[in-house]
C-alpha positions as CSV (number, residue, x, y, z in Angstrom):
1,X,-7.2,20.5,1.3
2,X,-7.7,23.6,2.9
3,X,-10.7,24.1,4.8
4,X,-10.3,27.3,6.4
5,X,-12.2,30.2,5.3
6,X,-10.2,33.7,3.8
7,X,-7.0,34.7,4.2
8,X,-8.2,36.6,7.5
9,X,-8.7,33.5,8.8
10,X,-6.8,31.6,11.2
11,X,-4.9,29.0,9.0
12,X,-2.5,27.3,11.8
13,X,-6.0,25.9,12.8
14,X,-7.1,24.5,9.9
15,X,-8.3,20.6,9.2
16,X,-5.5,19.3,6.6
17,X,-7.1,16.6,4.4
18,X,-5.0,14.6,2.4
19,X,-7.0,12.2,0.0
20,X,-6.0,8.7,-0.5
21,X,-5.2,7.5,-4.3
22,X,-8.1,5.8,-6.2
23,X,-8.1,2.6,-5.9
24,X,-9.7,-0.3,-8.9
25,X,-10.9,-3.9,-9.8
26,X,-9.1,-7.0,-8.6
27,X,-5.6,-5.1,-9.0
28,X,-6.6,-3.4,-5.5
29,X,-8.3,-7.0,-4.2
30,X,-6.4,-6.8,-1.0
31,X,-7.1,-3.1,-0.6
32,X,-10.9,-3.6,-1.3
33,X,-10.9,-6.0,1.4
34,X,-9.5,-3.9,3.7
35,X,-11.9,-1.4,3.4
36,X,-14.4,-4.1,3.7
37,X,-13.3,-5.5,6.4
38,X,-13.7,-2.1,8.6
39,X,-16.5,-0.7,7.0
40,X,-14.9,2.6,5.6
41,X,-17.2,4.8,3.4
42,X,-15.5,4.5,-0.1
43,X,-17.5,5.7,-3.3
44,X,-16.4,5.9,-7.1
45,X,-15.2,8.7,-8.8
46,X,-15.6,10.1,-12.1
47,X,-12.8,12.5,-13.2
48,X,-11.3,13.6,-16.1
49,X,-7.3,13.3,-17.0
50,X,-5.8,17.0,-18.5
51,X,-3.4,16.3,-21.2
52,X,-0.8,19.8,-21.1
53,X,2.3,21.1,-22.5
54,X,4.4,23.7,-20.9
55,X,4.8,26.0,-24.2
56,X,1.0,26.0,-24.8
57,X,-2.0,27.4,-23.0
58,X,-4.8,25.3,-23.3
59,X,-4.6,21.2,-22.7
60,X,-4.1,19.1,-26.4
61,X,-6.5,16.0,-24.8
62,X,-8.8,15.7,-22.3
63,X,-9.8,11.8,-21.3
64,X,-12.0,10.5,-19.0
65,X,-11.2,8.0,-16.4
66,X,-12.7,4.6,-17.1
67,X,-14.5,5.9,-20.2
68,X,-17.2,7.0,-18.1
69,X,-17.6,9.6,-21.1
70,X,-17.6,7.4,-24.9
71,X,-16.6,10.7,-26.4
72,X,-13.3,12.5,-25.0
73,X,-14.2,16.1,-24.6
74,X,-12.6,18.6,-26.5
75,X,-10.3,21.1,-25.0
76,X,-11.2,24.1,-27.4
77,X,-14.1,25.8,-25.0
78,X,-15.9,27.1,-28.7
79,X,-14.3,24.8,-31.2
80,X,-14.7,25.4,-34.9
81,X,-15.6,22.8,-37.6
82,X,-12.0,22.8,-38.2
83,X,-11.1,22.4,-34.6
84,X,-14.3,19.7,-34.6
85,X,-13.0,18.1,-37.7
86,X,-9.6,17.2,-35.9
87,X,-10.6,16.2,-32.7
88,X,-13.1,13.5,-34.1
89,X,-10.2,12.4,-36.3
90,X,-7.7,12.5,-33.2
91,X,-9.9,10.9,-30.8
92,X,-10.2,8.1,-33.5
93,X,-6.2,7.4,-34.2
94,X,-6.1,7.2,-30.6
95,X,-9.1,4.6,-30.3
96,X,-7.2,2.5,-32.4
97,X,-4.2,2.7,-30.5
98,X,-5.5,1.7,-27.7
99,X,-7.5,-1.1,-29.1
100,X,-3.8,-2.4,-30.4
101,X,-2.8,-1.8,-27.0
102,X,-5.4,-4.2,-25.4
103,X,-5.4,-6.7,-27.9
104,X,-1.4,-6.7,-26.9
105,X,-1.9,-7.0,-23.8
106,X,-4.5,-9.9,-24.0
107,X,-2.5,-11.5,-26.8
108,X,0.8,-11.1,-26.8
109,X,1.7,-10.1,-23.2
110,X,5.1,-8.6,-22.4
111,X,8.4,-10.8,-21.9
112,X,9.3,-11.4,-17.9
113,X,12.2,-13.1,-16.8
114,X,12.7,-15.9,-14.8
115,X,15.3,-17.7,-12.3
116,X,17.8,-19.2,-14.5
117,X,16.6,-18.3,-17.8
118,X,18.7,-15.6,-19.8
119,X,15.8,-13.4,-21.6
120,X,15.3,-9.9,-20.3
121,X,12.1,-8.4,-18.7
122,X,10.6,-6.4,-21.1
123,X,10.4,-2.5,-20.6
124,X,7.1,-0.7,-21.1
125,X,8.9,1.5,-24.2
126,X,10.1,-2.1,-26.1
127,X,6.6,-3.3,-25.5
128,X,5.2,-0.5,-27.3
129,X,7.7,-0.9,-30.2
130,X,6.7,-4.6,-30.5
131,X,3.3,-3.9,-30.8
132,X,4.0,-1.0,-33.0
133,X,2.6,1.8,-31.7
134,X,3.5,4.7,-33.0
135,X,5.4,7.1,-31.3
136,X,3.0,10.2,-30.5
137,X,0.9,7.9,-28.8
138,X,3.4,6.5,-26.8
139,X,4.8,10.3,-26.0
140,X,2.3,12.3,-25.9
141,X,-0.6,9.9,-24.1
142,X,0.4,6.7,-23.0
143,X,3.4,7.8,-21.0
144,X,1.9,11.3,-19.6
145,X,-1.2,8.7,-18.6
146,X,-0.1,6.1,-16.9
147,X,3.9,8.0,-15.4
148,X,0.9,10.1,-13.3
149,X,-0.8,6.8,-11.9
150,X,2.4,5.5,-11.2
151,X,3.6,9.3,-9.6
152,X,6.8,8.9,-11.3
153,X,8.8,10.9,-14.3
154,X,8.1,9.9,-18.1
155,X,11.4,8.4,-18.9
156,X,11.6,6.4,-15.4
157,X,8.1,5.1,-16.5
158,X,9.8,4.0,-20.1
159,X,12.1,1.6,-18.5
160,X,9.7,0.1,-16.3
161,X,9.0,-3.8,-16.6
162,X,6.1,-3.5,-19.2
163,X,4.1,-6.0,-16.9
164,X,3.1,-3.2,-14.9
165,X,1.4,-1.8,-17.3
166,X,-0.4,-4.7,-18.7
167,X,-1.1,-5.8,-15.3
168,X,-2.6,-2.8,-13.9
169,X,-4.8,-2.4,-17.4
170,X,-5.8,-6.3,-17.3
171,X,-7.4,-6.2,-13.5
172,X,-9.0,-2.5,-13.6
173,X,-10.1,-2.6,-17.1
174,X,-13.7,-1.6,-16.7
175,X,-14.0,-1.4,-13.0
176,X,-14.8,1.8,-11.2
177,X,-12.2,3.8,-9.8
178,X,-13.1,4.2,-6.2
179,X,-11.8,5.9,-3.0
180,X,-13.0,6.7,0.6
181,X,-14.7,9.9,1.2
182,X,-12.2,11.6,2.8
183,X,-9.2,10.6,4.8
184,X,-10.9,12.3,8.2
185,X,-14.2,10.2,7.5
186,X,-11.6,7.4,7.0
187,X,-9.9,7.6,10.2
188,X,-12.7,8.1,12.4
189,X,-14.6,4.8,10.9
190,X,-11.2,2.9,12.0
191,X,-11.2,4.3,15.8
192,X,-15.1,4.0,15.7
193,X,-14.2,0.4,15.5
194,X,-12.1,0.1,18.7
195,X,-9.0,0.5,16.8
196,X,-5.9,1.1,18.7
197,X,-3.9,3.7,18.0
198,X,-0.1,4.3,19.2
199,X,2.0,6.8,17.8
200,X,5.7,6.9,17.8
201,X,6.3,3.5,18.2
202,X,7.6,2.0,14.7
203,X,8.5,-1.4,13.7
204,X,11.6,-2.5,13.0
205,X,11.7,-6.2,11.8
206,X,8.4,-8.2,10.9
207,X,8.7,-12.3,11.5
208,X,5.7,-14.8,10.6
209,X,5.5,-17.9,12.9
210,X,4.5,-21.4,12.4
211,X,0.7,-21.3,13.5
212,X,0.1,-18.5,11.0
213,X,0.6,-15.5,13.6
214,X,2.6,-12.6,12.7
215,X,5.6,-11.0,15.7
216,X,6.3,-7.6,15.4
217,X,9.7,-5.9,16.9
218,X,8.7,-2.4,18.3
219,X,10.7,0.6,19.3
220,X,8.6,3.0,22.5
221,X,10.3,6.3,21.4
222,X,8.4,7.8,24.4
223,X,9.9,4.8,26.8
224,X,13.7,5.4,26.0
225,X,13.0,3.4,23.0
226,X,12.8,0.3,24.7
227,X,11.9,-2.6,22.2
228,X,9.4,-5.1,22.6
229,X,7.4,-7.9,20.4
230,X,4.0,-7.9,19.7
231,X,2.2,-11.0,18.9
232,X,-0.8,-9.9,16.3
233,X,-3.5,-12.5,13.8
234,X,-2.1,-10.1,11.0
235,X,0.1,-7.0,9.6
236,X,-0.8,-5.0,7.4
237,X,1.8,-3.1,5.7
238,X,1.7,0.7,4.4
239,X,5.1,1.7,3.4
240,X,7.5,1.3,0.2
241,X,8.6,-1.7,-1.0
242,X,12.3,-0.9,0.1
243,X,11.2,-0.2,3.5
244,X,9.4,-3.7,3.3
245,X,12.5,-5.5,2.3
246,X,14.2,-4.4,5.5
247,X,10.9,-5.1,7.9
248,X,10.0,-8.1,6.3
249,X,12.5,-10.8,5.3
250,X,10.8,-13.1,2.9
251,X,10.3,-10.0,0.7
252,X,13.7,-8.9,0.8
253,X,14.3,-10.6,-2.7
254,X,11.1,-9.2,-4.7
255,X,10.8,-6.0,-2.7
256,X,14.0,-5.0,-3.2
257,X,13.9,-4.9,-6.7
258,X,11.1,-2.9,-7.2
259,X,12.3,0.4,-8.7
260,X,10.6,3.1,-6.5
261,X,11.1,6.8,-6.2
262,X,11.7,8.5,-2.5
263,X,9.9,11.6,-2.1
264,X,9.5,14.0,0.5
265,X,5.9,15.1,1.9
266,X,5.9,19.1,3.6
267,X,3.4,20.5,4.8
268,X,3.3,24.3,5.1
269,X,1.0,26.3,6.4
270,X,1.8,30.1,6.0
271,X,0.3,32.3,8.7
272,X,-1.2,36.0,7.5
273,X,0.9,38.9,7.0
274,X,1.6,41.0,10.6
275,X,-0.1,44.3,10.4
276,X,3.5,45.3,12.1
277,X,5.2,44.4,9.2
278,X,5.6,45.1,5.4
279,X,5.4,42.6,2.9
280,X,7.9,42.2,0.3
281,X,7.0,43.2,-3.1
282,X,8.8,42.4,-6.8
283,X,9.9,44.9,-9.3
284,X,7.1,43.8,-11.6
């Protein structure tokens, strides 16, 4: 987030504030504790969840997180009774879809395999099928919902193990989603509490000892990167779960399973135009 003023403005020295993800219910328990634990402002949040298509102008679905509104709002800004009409009809196929959905996922949760046992984990798209959900609502609101929680594309999210799914919608159904104020606020509540902060200085293997204390390996990149080991009460990880298999041996089994997406953060900040020089301009 940008909090500079026009473009006349001096960009370069801007605050950059990059929000952390929402965070719900016992599925975040260790996360909640966290923040807990060093007193970090954290409030919920209300927001709604745009359903779009490329070809079309206007969103098909509008949903609110949490169902902190009972009645989805309609997209049409003056709807007619026709438009009305559909949307109450709409909003109530989709109720009903979702109730199957639940009732699956308290019922008659999703096959996961186990050491020496031949059945298959169950993808999210099979799941579906079993239950029988019909197909638009797998499409065109299921997948587009829950592929954005999971920041990945729709058909990776297809062949994920369904117990994702029914996980995540188990332990945050009907929780708040919550998340700090702000990552600035965030970070100066963690060095208001004496934490110690070293930069350029990563880890590179993670070992737990007998009496329950944790040894970290670390690299001083200022220092010739001279390696030393670290004795701490505990570690907390923030990192992908393939970057955990290689710090952290016992997880090197489950971790590097995981399916996960690498992606590449930039940011860019665009200084103004030089009076000295003339900006390019397209033919339309």
């Amino acid at each position: 987030r940008d909090r500079g003023g026009d473009w006349s403005s001096d960009v370069c020295s801007s605050d950059l504030d990059i929000p952390m993800r929402v965070f719900s219910g016992e599925y975040y328990a260790n996360l909640f504790k966290l923040v807990a634990e060093f007193n970090v402002p954290a409030k919920p949040r209300r927001f709604l969840f745009v359903f779009t298509r490329e070809e079309h102008e206007r969103p098909y679905f509008i949903h609110a997180s949490n169902k902190h509104r009972i009645f989805p709002p309609n997209p049409e800004p003056n709807p007619s009774l026709y438009q009305r009409v559909k949307h109450l009809l709409l909003s109530l196929t989709l109720a009903l879809c979702y109730a199957v959905f639940a009732l699956g996922v308290k019922f008659f949760p999703p096959g996961v395999s186990k050491p020496g046992e031949k059945t298959e984990t169950e993808t999210i798209e099979h799941y579906c099928n079993r239950l029988f959900l019909p197909q638009f609502f797998l499409n065109d609101y299921l997948v587009p919902l829950f592929s954005s929680v999971a920041t990945c594309s729709h058909d990776d999210f297809r062949s994920f193990p369904a117990v994702y799914i029914t996980d995540y919608k188990k332990y945050t159904s009907g929780n708040d989603h919550n998340s700090v104020t702000t990552m600035q606020a965030m970070q100066e509540k963690l060095v208001s509490n004496n934490l110690r902060i070293k930069l350029r200085h990563p880890i590179i293997n993670i070992e737990s000892q007998p009496d329950g204390t944790v040894k970290c390996t670390i690299i001083d990149l200022d220092n010739g990167s001279k390696e030393s080991v670290e004795t701490f009460a505990k570690v907390i990880t923030a990192t992908s779960s393939h970057a955990l298999a290689h710090l952290y041996e016992p997880a090197r089994p489950m971790a590097s399973q995981l399916p996960i997406c690498e992606a590449e953060v930039v940011v860019h900040s665009m200084s103004p135009p030089s009076p000295s020089r003339t900006p390019l301009t397209s033919p339309s």
